[in-house]
Each structure stands twice: as C-alpha cells, then as structure tokens.
Residue, then its C-alpha position, 0 to 999 in steps of 0.5 A: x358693152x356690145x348690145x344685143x339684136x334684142x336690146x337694139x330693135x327697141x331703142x330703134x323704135x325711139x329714133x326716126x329711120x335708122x335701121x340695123x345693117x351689118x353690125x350698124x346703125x343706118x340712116x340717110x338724110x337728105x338735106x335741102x343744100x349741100x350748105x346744109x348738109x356742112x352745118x350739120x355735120x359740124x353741129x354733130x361733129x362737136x357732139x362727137x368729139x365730146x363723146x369721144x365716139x365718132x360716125x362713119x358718114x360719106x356725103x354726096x351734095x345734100x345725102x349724108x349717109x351714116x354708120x354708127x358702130x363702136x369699132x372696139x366693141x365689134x357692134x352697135x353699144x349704147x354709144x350708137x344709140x346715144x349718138x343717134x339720138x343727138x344726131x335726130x334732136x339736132x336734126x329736129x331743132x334746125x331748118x336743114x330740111x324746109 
C-alpha cells in the first residue's frame, strides 16, 4: 500500500538521512573503501532478495547512492521503509566507515 507524505516523514525520522525525493527514499554513504562499499552491498543484497524488494543503487568507489521506491505501487510503501531500516542496522553493525 502506497504510503502517504504524512505516514513518511515520521518513519523518516526513525532512519538516519534518508530524505523523501520524487516518489523515493534517498541516501547516500560514504564508505571508506571501494572493498567496502562491495561488501555491503552484498550483506544488503541477500536481505533484498529474501524480501523480494530490491534498491536502486548507483556506486562510484566508495559513495553508493540509493533509491527506495516500490515500482508497482508508484511511491515509497512500507516495503521502502523496511528496507531501509535493514540497510541502517547493517550499516551500524560493521566497520565500513572507521
């Protein structure tokens, strides 16, 4: 279900810098390799796949953009959010930053 700009904002405010951009959810990370931007990707990969809801990411060495939006839906559903929230907790829980 196609969520509201009202039902977005708060749950933005439980993630760390996504924003809301046409019809998506938005974050860059900086990564401190490109080695590391890979491995992530692959951690959230697998996460995608189970979920059957999969990002828009574009990645130049250690920046990885990235879209959230459901496609068949036409917006951003809790699918996003969700997705999100993974993609934050297996950010937080290695060392692709320090």
């Amino acid at each position: 279900m196609l969520l509201s700009e009202d039902e977005i904002k708060p749950a933005l405010l439980q993630l760390t810098n996504w924003k809301l951009a046409n019809n998506c959810i938005t974050k860059t990370y900086i990564f401190i390799t490109f080695l590391a931007v890979l491995k992530f990707m692959n951690e959230v990969a697998t996460v995608a796949e189970l979920m059957q809801h999969h990002p828009e990411w574009c990645n130049v060495y250690n920046k990885l953009e990235v879209k959230l939006t459901t496609h068949d839906a036409g917006g951003v559903t809790q699918k996003d959010i969700e997705l999100a929230k993974k993609m934050d907790e297996i950010a937080r829980s290695n060392s692709f930053f320090n």
